[in-house]
Structures are given as structure tokens and as C-alpha cells.
C-alpha positions in Angstrom: 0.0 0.0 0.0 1.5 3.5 -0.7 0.3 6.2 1.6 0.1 9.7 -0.3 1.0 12.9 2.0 -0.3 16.0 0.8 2.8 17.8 0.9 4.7 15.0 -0.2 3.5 14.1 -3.2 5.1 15.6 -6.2 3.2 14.9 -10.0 4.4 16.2 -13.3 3.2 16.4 -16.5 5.3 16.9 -19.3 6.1 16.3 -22.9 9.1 16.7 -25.0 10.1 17.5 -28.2 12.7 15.5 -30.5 14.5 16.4 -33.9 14.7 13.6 -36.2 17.2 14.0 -39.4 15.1 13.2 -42.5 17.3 10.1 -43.6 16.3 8.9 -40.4 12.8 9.5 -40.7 12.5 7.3 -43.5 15.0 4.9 -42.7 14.0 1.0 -41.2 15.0 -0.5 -38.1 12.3 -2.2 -37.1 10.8 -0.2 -34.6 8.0 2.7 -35.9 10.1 5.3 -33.7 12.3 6.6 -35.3 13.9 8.6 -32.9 17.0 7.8 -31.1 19.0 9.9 -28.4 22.6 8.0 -29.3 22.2 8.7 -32.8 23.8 11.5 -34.9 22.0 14.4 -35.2 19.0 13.1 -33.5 18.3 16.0 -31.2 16.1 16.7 -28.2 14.7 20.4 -29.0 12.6 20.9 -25.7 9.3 20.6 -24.2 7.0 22.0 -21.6 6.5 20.6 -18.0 3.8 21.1 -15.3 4.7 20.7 -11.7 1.9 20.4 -9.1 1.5 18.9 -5.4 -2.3 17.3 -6.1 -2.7 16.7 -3.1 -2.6 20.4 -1.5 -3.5 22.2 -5.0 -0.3 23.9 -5.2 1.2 24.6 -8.6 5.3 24.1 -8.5 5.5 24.5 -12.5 3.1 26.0 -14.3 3.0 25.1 -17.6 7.1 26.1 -17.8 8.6 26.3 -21.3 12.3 24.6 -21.7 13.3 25.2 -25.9 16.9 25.0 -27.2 16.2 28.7 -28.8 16.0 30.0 -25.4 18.2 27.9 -23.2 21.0 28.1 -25.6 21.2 24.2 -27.0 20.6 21.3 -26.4 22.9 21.0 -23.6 21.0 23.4 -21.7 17.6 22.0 -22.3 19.0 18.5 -21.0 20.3 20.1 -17.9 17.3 22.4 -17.3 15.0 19.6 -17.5 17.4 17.2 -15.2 17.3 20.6 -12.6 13.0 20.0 -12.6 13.2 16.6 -11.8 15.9 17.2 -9.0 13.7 19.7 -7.5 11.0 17.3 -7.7 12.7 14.4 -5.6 13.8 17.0 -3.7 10.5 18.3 -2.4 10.0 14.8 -0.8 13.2 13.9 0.5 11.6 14.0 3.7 9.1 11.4 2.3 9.7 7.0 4.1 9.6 4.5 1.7 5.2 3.6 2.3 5.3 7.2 0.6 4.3 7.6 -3.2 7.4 8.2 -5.4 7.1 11.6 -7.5 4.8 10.8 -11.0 5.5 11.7 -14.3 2.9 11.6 -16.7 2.1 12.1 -20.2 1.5 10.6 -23.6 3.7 8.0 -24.7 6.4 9.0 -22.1 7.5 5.5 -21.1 8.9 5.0 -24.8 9.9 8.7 -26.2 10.7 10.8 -23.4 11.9 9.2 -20.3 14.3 7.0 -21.7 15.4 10.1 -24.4 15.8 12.3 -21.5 17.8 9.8 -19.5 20.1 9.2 -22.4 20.5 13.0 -22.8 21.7 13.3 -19.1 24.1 10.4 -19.5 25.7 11.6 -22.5 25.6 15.1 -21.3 27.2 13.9 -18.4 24.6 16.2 -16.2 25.6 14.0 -12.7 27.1 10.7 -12.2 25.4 8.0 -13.7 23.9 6.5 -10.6 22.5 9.6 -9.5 21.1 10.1 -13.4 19.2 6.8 -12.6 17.7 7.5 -9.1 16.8 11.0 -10.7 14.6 9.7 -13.5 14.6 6.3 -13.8 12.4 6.2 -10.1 10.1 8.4 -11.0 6.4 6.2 -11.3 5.6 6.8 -14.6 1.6 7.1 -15.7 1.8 6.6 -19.5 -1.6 7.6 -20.9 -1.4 6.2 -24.3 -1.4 2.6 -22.0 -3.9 4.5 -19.0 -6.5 5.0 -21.5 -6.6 2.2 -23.8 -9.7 1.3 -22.0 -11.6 4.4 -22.9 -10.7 4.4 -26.4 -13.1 2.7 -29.0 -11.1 0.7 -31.3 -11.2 -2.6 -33.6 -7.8 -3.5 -32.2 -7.5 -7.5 -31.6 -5.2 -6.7 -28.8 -4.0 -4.3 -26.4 -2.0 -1.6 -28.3 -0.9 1.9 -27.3 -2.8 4.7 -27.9 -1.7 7.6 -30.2 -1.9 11.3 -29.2 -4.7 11.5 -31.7 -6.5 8.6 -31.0 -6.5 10.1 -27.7 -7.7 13.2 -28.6 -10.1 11.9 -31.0 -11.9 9.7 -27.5 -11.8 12.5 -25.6 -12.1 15.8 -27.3 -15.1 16.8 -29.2 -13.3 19.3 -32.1 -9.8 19.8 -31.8 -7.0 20.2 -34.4 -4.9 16.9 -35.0 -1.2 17.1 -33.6 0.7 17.4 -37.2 3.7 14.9 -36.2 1.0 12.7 -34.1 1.6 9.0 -35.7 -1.2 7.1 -36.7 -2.4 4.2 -33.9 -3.0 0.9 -34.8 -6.6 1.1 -36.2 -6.3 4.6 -37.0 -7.3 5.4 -40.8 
């Protein structure tokens, strides 16, 4: 059982933004993404986090903007974004182990942008590896394109991963698609 203390209980929402070189894009490895923090060239450009404490209704980040064109490169962004989630184990170092972890969540985030993000910090060298790992490899991770694959009407013979617009599409009445949203399975 994990016990959640108001003021210890850190959540963030966040999603990040890669640059894929166009070879890349079209190349064939297998895998449908095609991005890939130890390759040349492939480049984490930013994102946008937002920080909260749930629990007590206090906003720690709200809606902050981390972009290469205004940290200064990539380097930057990597070691901004490594600063948020130090903070955010930071605000429950007080926390014993029945506590909840701090949660990350967002769309597709278990497969794009924690790992990318960890990658980044290694090869940035942002803090020993170790520390790297306890920093955001321990963060509980919601996922919504897994969270919601209940809510989402679909022909799929199995469970499959939801795309940001299949998403969108279940629980949005208009909206504009997201351009560089992939296609889910079952998607037209």
C-alpha cells in the first residue's frame, strides 16, 4: 500500500520534443520510432512541463517552457530539464519508503521521453550515472497512451498503445490533430 502525504506528493506532467534527421525518418530499423538519443544528429529540442502537489493544490510549475532557442542548446535544455526533476525528488526527501514516489505523466512517455531524456543526461554527463538513474529512472511513470486504452473505442485484436490522436479523437469533441502525431493501430 503507498500512503500519499499531501505535501509530499510531487506529480508532473510533461512532454518533450525531438529532432529527427530526414534520412532517419524514412529509414527502417524495425521499430515505428524513429527517434533515437545516441544517434547523430538526433536532437532533443525541448518541451513544456507542469509541476503540481495534487494533493494540496499547489502549482510548483506551471506550464514552464524549456526550448533550445531560449536555453541556448541542447545541452541546456537536457540540464534544465534534469534541474526539474531534482527539485522534484527534492521536495519529498523527507518522504519514508510507504510514501508515493514523484509521478510523471504524459502521452507515450515510457517510450519517447523518459528514456530520451535519460540518455541525454548520460551523454551530457549532467551528474554521475547513478544519481542520473535515481533522478529519472524512479520516478512512477503514468503513461496515458497505456492508461486509457480502456476508454478508447477501437477494432484492435489486442491491447495496443494509444496515439496522441486517438487520444484526442476519444476525448475531445473538435480539436486540431497534432501534425507529427503517428497514426495508432486502427487509426485510418
Amino acid at each position: 500500500m503507498v500512503v500519499f502525504k499531501p505535501d509530499l506528493t510531487e506529480f508532473l506532467v510533461f512532454d518533450l520534443e525531438a529532432f529527427v534527421p530526414p534520412a532517419d525518418r524514412r529509414k527502417r530499423t524495425g521499430a515505428s520510432l524513429a527517434v533515437n538519443a545516441f544517434r547523430e544528429g538526433h536532437t532533443l529540442l525541448g518541451g513544456v512541463v507542469y509541476g503540481s502537489r495534487p494533493l494540496t493544490g499547489e502549482v510548483v510549475l506551471d506550464y514552464a517552457h524549456y526550448w533550445m532557442w531560449r536555453e541556448g542548446g541542447e545541452k541546456e535544455v537536457v540540464t534544465a530539464l534534469y534541474r526539474v526533476f531534482t527539485a522534484m525528488w527534492d521536495g519529498v526527501k523527507d518522504k519514508k519508503m510507504i510514501q508515493a514516489d514523484p509521478v510523471v505523466c504524459g502521452v507515450g512517455i515510457s517510450t519517447f521521453d523518459m528514456p530520451f531524456l535519460l540518455a541525454k543526461c548520460l551523454q551530457y554527463q549532467v551528474a554521475p550515472p547513478a544519481e542520473i538513474y535515481d533522478t529519472i529512472g524512479k520516478c512512477l511513470v503514468v503513461d496515458l497512451s497505456v492508461a486509457v486504452i480502456g476508454f478508447v473505442p477501437t477494432q484492435n485484436p489486442i491491447l495496443h498503445p494509444c496515439s496522441h490522436n486517438q487520444l484526442a479523437d476519444a476525448l475531445l469533441s473538435e480539436r486540431e490533430k497534432k501534425p507529427t502525431g503517428k497514426k495508432g493501430v486502427g487509426d485510418d
